[in-house]
C-alpha positions as CSV (number, residue, x, y, z in Angstrom):
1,X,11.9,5.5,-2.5
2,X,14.8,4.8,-0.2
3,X,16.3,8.3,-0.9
4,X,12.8,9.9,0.0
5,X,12.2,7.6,3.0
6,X,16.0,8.4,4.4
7,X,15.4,12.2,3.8
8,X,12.5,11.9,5.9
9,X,13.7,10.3,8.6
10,X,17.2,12.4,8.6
11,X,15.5,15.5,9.0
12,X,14.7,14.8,12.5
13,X,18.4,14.9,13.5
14,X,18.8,17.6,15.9
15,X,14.6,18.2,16.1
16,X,14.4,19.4,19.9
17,X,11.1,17.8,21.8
18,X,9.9,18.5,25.3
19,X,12.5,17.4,27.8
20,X,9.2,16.8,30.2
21,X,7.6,14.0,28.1
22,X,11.0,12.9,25.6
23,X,14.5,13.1,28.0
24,X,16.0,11.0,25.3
25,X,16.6,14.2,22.9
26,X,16.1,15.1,19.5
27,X,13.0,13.4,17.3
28,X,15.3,11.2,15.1
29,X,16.8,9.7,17.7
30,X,13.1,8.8,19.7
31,X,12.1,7.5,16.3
32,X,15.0,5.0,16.1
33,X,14.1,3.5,19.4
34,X,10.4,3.0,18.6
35,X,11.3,1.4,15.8
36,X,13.7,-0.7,17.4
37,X,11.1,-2.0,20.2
38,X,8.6,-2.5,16.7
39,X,10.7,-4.5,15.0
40,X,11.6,-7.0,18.6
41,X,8.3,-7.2,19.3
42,X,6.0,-7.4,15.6
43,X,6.6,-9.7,12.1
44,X,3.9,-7.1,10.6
45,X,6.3,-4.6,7.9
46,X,3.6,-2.3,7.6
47,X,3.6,-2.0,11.7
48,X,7.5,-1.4,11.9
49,X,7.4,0.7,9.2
50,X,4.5,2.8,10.8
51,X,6.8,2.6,13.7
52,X,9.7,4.0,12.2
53,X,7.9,7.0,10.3
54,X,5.1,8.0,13.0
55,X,6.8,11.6,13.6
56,X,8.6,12.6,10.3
57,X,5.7,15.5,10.4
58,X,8.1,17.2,13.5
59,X,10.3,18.4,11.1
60,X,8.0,20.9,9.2
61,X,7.3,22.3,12.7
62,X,3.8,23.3,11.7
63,X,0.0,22.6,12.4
64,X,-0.4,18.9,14.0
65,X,3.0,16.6,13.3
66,X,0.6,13.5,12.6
67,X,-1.5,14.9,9.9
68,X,2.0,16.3,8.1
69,X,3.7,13.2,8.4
70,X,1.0,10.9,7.4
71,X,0.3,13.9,4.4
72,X,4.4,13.7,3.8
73,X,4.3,10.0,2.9
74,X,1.5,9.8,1.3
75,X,2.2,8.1,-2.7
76,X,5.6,6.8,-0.5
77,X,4.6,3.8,1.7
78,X,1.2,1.9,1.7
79,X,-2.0,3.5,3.0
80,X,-2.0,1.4,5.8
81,X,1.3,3.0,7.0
82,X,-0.4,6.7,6.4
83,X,-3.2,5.5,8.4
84,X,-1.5,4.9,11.7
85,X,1.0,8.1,11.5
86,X,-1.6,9.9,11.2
87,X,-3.5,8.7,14.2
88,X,-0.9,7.4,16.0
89,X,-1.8,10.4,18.8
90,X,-5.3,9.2,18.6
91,X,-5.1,7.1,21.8
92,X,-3.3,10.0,23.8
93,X,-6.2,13.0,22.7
94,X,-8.8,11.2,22.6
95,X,-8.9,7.1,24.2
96,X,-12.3,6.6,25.1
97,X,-13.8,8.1,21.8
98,X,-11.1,6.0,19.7
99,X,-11.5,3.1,21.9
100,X,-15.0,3.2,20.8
101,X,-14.9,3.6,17.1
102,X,-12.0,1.4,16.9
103,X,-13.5,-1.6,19.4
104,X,-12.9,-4.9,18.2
105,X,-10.6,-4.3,15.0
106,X,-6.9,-5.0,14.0
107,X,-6.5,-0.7,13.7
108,X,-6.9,-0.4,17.5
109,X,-4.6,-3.1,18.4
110,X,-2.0,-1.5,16.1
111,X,-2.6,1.7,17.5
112,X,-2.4,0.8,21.0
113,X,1.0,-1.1,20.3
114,X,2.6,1.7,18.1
115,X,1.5,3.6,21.5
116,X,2.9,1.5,23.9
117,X,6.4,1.8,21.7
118,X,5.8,5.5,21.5
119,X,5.9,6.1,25.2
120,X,8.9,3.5,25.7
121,X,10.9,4.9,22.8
122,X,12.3,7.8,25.8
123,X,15.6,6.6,27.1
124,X,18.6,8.8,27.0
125,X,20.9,5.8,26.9
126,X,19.6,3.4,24.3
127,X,21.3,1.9,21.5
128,X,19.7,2.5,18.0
129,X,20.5,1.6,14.7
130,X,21.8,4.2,11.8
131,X,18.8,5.9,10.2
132,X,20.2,4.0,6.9
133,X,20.1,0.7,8.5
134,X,16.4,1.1,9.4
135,X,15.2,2.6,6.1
136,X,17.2,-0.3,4.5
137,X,15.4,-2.7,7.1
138,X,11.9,-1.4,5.6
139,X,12.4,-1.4,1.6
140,X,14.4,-4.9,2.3
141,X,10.7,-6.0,2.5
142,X,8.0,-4.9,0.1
143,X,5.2,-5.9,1.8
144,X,6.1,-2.6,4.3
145,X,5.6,-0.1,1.8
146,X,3.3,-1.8,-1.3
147,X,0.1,-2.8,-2.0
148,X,0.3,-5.9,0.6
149,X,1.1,-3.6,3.2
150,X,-2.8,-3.4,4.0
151,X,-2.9,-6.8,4.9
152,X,-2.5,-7.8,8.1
153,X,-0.3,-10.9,9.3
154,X,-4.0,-12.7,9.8
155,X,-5.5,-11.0,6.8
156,X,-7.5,-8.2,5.4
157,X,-8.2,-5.8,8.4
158,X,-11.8,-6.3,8.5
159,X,-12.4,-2.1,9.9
160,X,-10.7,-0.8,6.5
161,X,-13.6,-1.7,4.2
């Protein structure tokens, strides 16, 4: 799992984004900061881990990077995790309808923080971890990728059932 997780995440070395909307470069290197501003700010794995993974789908550069990522890491981490990659642009396409649908549960709090790391994950000069130190950080703790990785820090997200 590690292997797959780090081939993921390594193939976004060198991934060119917008300069308009990502100054800080290449994909891999956004990713790293998001998931650095994750792990500060949230004790939830399956958060960080979501954090960490939300744009492996760049490096296919086809069709919508969310749906590939979240279909790329399916069978790897917990559904939970596939879940928010894949709507981890829901809030920027479409807020009212999502804010809606999602109103009142744990899944719109999640995706509103992995959005708020998302848009501060831009800086040209931060300081990130190796991609191996933050692979290592997530299967350190099983609850990021397994089974328990649907639960919540307060529980069973009531909006999954």
């Amino acid at each position: 799992m590690y292997a797959d997780l780090l081939d993921l995440l390594v193939a976004l070395d060198r991934i060119p984004q917008d300069p308009r909307y990502h100054p800080e470069g290449d994909a891999l290197y956004h990713s790293l900061q998001v998931f650095q501003h994750a792990r500060r700010e949230s004790r939830d794995p399956a958060l960080v881990a979501a954090a960490l993974l939300h744009d492996v789908g760049k490096a296919l550069r086809a069709g919508d990077h969310a749906v590939e990522g979240a279909d790329l890491l399916e069978g790897l981490v917990a559904p939970r995790v596939v879940w928010l990659v894949r709507h981890h642009l829901d809030l920027l396409h479409s807020p009212g309808a999502t804010r809606r649908h999602l109103r009142g549960t744990v899944k719109l709090h999640d995706l509103e923080l992995l959005r708020r790391w998302d848009l501060a994950g831009r800086s040209p000069r931060a300081s990130v971890c190796s991609p191996e130190e933050a692979v290592t950080h997530l299967t350190l703790d099983p609850a990021a990728l397994g089974p328990d990785a649907d639960e919540t820090p307060h529980g069973k997200d009531p909006s999954s059932r």
